[in-house]
C-alpha positions in Angstrom: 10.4 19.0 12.8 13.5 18.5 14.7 16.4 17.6 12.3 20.0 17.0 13.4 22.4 18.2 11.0 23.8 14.3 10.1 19.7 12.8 9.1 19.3 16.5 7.2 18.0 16.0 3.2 18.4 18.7 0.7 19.0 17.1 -2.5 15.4 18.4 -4.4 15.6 14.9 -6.2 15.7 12.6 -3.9 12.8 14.8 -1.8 10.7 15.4 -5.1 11.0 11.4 -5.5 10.3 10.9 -1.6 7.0 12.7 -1.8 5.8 10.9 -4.6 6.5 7.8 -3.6 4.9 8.3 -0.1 1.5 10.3 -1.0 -0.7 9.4 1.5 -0.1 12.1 3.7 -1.3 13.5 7.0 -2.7 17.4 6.6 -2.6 19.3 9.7 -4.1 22.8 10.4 -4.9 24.6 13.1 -8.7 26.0 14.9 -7.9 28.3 17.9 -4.2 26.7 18.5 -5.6 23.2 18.2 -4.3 21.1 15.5 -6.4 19.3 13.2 -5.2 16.0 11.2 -7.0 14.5 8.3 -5.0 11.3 6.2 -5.2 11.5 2.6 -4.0 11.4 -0.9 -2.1 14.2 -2.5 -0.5 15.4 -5.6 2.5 17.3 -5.8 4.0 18.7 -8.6 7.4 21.3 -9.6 6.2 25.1 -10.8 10.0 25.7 -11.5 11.2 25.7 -7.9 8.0 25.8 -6.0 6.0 22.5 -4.9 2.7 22.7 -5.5 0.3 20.3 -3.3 -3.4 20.0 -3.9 -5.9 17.1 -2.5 -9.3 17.4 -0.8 -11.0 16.4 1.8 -14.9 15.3 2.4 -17.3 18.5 2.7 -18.5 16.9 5.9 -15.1 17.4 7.4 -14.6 20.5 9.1 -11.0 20.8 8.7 -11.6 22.7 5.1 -13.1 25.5 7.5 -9.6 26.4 9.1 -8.0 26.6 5.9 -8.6 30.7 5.3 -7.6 31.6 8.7 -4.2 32.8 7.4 -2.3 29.9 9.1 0.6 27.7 7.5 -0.6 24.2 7.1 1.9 21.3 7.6 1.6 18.5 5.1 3.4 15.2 6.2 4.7 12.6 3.8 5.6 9.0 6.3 8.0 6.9 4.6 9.4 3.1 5.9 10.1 3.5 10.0 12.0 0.8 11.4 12.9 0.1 15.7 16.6 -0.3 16.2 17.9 -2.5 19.4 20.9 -1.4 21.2 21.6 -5.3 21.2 22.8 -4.7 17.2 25.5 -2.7 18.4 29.0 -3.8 18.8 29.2 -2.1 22.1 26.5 -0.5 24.9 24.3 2.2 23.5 21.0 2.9 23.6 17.6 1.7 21.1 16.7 4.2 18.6 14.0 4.2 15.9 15.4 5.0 12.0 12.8 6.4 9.3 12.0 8.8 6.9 10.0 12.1 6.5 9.1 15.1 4.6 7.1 18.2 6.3 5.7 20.9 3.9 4.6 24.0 5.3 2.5 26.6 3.1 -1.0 28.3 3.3 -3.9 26.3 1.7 -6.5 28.0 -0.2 -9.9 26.6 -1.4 -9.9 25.3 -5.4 -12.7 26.1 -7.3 -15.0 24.0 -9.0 -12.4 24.0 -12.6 -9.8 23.7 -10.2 -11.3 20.9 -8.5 -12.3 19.1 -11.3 -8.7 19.0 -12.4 -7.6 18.0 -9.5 -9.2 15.0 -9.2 -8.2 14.2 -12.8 -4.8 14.3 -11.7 -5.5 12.5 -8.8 -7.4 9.5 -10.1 -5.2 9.4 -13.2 -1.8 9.0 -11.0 -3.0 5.9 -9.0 -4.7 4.5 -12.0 -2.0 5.0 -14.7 -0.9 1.3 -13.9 -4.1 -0.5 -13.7 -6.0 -2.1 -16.1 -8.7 -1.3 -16.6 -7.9 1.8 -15.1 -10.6 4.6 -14.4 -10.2 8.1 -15.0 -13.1 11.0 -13.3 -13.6 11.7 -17.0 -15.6 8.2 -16.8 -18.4 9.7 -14.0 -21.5 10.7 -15.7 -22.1 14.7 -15.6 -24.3 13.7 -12.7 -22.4 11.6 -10.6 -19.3 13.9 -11.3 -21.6 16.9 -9.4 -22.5 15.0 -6.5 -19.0 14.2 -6.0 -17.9 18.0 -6.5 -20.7 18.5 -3.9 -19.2 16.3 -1.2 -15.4 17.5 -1.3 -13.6 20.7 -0.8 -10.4 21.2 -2.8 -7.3 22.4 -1.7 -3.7 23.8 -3.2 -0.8 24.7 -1.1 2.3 26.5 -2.7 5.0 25.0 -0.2 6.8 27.9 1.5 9.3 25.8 4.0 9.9 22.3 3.4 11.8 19.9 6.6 13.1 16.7 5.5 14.8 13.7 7.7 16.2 10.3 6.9 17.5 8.6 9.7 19.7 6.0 8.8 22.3 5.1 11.2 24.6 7.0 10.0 26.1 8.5 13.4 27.0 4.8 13.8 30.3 3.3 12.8 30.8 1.1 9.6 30.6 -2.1 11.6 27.4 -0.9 13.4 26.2 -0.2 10.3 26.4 -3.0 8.5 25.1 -4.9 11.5 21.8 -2.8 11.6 21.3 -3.5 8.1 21.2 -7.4 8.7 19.3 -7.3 11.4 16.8 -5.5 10.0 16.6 -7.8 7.2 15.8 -10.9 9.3 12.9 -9.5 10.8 9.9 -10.2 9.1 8.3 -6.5 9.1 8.0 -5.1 5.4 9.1 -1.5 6.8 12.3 -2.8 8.4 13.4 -4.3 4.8 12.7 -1.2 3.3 15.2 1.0 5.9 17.7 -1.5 5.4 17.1 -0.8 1.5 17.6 2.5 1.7 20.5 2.1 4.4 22.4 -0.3 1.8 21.7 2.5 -1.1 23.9 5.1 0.9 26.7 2.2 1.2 26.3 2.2 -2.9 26.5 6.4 -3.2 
């Protein structure tokens, strides 16, 4: 990913937070030098310094077949994205577009089936830990739980590179700034609240 110096992140924090927060990421592999996307939910978690993504994906889906071909694959976590008119400026410029994004790069390898199991623990567990009643896998009958190993392949990726970009504004002036920021709050598009959010947080650091 293309990251200008100014939009850089390298504060583990805030990234460790980032990917959390925004799990439902787009896997991308390669098959003979043509990329392969499949949207889903992931878990990442800390092994000291390394990040440690596993997910799945349906059996079905062929994508599971490019993951031993010694290739990185490229996990991308999508935050807010918000459109930026040139009109907000204070003097001529040109439109831009302000978000947020991880990429992880590592090699996936298959999970086996205690592997997978566990994975989907920690998966179901995550999104339900809020709910009530909540469910957990340890709720599927022996029997339902292997129809559902059947169907899935399981994946872990020790992240080797990781890219990350937040694009708020800031090669704009103070004025500018500000002036993004409240236009962006009178539209009424949930994503451009949530840039101005985390444009009025930097104000704050």
């Amino acid at each position: 990913m293309y990251v200008p110096k100014r939009f850089k992140v390298t504060d583990t924090k805030e990234i460790w937070e980032f990917v959390n927060q925004h799990s439902f990421a787009t896997l991308v592999t390669t098959e003979n030098n043509i990329p392969i996307a499949t949207h889903l939910p992931v878990s990442v978690r800390k092994n000291d310094d390394d990040y440690i993504i596993t997910g799945h994906v349906a059996y079905a889906n062929p994508q599971w077949k490019t993951f031993g071909n010694g290739d990185d694959a490229l996990v991308i976590f999508q935050g807010p994205h918000a459109y930026v008119s040139s009109t907000w400026y204070t003097h001529e410029n040109v439109p831009t577009w302000n978000y947020q994004a991880v990429h992880m790069y590592g090699k996936p390898r298959v999970l086996d089936k205690v592997e997978l199991k566990e994975s989907l623990k920690v998966l179901s567990d995550t999104y339900e830990k809020h709910r009530g009643p909540s469910f957990s896998v340890e709720n599927y009958t022996p029997k339902l739980l292997e129809a559902q190993l059947k169907a899935i392949v399981g994946f872990e990726i020790k992240v080797r590179e990781i890219q990350a970009a937040y694009k708020l504004s800031q090669n704009r002036n103070e004025t500018d700034y500000e002036r993004v920021i409240d236009y962006l709050k009178e539209e009424e598009i949930y994503d451009s609240w949530k840039i101005a959010e985390q444009m009025e947080k930097r104000l704050e650091e």
